[in-house]
C-alpha positions as CSV (number, residue, x, y, z in Angstrom):
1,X,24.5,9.1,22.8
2,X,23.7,7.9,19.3
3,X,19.5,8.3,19.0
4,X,18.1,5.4,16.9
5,X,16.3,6.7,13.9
6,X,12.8,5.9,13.1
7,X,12.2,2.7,11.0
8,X,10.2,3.8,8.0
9,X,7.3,1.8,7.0
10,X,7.5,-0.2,3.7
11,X,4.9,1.2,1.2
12,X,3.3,-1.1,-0.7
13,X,2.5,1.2,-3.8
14,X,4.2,4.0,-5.7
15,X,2.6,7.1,-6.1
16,X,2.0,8.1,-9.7
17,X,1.0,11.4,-10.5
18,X,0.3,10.9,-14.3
19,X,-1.2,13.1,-16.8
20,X,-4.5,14.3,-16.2
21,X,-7.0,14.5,-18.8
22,X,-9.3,17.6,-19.1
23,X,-11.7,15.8,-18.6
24,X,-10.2,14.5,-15.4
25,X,-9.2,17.4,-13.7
26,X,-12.4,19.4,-14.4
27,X,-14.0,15.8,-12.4
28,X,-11.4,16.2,-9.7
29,X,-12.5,19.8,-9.2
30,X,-16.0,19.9,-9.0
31,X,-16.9,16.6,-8.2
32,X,-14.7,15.7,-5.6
33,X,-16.3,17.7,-2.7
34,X,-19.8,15.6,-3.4
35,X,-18.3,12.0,-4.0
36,X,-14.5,12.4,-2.3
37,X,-13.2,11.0,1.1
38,X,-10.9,13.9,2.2
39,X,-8.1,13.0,4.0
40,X,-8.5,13.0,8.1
41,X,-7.4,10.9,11.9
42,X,-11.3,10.5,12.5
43,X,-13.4,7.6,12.0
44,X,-15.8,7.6,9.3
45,X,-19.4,7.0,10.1
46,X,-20.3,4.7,6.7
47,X,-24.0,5.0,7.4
48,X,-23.6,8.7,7.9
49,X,-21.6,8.8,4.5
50,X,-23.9,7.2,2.5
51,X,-27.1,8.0,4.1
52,X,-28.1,4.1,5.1
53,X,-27.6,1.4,6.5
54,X,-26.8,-1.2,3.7
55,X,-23.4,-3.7,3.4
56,X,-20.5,-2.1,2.9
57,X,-17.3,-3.1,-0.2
58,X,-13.7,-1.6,0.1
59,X,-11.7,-1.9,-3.0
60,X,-8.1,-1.1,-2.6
61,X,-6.5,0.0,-6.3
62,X,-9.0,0.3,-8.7
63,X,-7.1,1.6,-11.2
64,X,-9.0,3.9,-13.8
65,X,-12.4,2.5,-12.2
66,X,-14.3,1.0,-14.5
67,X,-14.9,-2.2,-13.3
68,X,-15.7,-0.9,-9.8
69,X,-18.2,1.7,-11.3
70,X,-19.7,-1.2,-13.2
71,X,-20.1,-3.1,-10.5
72,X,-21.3,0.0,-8.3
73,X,-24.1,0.0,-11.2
74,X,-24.9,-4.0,-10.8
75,X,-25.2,-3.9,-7.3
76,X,-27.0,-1.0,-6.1
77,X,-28.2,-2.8,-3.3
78,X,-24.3,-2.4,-1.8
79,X,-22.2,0.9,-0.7
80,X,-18.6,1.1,-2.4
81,X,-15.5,3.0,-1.0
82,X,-13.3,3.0,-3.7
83,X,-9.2,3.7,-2.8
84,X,-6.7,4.7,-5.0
85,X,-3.4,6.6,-5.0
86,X,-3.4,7.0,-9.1
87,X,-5.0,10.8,-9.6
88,X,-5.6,10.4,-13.0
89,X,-7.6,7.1,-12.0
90,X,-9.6,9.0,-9.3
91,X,-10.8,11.7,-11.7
92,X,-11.8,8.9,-14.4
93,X,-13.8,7.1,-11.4
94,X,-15.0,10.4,-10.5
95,X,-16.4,11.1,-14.0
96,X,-17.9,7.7,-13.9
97,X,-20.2,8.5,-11.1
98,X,-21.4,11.7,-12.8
99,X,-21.5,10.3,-16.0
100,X,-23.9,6.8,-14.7
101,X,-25.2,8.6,-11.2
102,X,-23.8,6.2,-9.1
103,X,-24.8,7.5,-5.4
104,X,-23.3,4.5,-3.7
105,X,-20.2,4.9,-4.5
106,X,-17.2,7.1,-3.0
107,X,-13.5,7.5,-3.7
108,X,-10.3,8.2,-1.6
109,X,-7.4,9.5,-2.7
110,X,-5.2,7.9,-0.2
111,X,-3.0,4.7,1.1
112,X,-5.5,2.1,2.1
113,X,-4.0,0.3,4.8
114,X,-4.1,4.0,6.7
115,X,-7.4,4.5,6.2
116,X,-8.3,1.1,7.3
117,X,-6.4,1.6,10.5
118,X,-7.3,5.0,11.2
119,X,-10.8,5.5,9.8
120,X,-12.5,2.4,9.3
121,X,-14.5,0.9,12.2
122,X,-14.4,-3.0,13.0
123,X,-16.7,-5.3,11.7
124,X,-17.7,-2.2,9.4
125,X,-16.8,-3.3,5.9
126,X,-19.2,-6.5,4.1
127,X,-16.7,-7.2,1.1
128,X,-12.6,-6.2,0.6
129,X,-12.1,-6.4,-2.9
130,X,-8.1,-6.5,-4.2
131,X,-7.5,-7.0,-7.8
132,X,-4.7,-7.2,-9.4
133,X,-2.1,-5.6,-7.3
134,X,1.6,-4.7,-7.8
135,X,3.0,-7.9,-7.3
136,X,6.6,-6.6,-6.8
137,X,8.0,-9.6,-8.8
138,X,11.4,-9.0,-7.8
139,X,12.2,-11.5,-4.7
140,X,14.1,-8.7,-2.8
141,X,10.5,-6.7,-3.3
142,X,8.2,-9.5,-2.0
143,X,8.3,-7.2,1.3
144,X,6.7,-4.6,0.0
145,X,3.3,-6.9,-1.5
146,X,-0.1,-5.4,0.3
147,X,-0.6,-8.9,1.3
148,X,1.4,-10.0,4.7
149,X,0.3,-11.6,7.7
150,X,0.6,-8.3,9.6
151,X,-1.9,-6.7,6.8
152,X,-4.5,-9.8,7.1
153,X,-4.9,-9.3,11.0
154,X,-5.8,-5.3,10.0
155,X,-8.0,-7.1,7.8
156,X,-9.6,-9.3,10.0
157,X,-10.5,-6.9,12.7
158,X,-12.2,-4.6,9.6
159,X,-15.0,-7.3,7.6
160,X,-17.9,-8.4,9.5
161,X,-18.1,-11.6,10.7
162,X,-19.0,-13.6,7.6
163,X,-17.2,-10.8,5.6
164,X,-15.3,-11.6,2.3
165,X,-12.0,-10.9,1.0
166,X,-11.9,-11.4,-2.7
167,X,-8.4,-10.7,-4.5
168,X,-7.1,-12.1,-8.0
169,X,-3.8,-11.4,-9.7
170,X,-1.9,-12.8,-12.2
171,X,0.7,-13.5,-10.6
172,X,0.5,-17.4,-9.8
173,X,3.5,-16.9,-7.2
174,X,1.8,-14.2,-5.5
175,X,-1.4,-16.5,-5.9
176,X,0.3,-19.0,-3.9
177,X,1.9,-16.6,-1.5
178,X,-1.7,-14.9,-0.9
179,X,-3.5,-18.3,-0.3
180,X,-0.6,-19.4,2.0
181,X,-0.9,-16.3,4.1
182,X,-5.0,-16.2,4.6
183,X,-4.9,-20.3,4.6
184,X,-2.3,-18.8,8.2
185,X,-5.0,-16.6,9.6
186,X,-7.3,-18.4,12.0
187,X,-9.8,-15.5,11.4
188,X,-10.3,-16.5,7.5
189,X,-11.9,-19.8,6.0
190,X,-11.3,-20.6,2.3
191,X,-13.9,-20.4,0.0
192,X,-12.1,-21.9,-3.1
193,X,-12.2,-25.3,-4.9
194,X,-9.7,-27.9,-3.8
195,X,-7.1,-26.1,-5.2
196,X,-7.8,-23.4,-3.1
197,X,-9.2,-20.8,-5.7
198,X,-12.1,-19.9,-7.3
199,X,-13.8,-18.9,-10.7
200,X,-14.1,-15.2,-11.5
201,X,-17.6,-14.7,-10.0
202,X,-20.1,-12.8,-12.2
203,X,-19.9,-9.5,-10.0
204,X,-16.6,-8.9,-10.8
205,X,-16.3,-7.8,-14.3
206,X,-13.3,-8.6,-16.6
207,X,-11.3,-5.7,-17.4
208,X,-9.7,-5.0,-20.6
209,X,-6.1,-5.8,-18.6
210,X,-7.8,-9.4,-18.3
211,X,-8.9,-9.8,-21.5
212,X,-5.5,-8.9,-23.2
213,X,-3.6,-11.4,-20.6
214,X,-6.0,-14.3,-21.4
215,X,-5.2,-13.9,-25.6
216,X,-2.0,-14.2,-24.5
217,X,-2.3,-16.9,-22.6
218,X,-2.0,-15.5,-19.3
219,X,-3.8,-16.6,-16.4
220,X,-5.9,-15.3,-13.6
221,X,-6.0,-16.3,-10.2
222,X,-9.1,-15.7,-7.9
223,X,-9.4,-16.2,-4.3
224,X,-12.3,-15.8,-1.8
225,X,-12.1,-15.8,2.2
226,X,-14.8,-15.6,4.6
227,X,-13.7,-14.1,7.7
228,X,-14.7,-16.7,10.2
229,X,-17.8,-16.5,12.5
């Protein structure tokens, strides 16, 4: 009798290695066990992680972490988990937090969706923050885009009632696609203009990625979703 195999899960990333910087790995070694989420099956305690009880931001893919350290900086007030799968990027945002002393701000060095499932409690998170992901332009790769229906009920269960979800590409197709898959969800409410999008709000800082696309004459496509009450 022919045993059916195991369907693997779609990934929604590629895990780059990359080049690390000196200055990178010596971040990645000695600051890791101070400011690093190690990988684990049991729930996190945010309160217990960050010693209080203040809102709590997930950003999935911050890239080299600049704009999340600056906003980490701006908004003391808030507690940031920062994911990424990029190692090079993890050191850089590592060196960050030395380098400004950010103390509410951590970084894991992981897939996000899993650590949402398995390690984040729900209701626990204030803000999800997704900028600029991997928009898989191909049409045979839409499948493998972070944002799906199935992702936006994880999602949902995860932000607080009256929560955010805050993501911008530059991708207007995956624009569209993202405001057609929260506008779905009975558990979100758009924020956006009639349109259905927003202006960059001030807390999210414009990376240099953003600023090279707009001198090109690329745009940029922000939406916000309050999960509903």
């Amino acid at each position: 009798m022919q045993t059916e195999k195991p369907r693997r899960e779609i990934k929604s990333f590629v895990r780059r290695e990359g080049r690390l910087t000196p200055g990178q790995q010596k971040a990645l070694d000695s600051l890791w066990p101070q400011w690093g989420i190690g990988e684990a099956d049991a729930p996190l305690n945010l309160n217990t992680l960050f010693g209080r009880d203040n809102p709590k931001v997930l950003e999935i893919g911050f890239g080299n972490g600049a704009s999340l350290a600056e906003m980490a900086a701006n908004q003391p007030e808030l507690d940031f988990i920062g994911v990424e799968v990029h190692r090079p990027g993890v050191g850089q945002l590592l060196k960050a937090i030395d380098d400004r002393q950010l103390s509410n701000l951590r970084v894991a060095e992981t897939d996000a969706v899993v650590l949402l499932k398995k390690r984040i409690a729900d209701g626990d998170l204030h803000r999800v923050q997704l900028y600029f992901p991997d928009p898989w332009h191909k049409k045979r790769h839409h499948k493998r885009r972070i944002i799906q229906p199935a992702f936006v009920a994880v999602l949902a269960a995860k932000i607080e009632s009256g929560g955010t979800l805050h993501m911008a590409t530059d991708w207007q197709d995956y624009a569209e696609q993202m405001r057609q898959d929260l506008a779905a969800s009975n558990d979100f409410k758009n924020l956006g203009n009639s349109d259905g999008f927003i202006a960059r709000p001030d807390y999210r800082p414009l990376t240099k990625f953003e600023q090279r696309g707009h001198r090109l004459g690329h745009g940029v496509w922000d939406l916000l979703f309050e999960r509903r009450k």
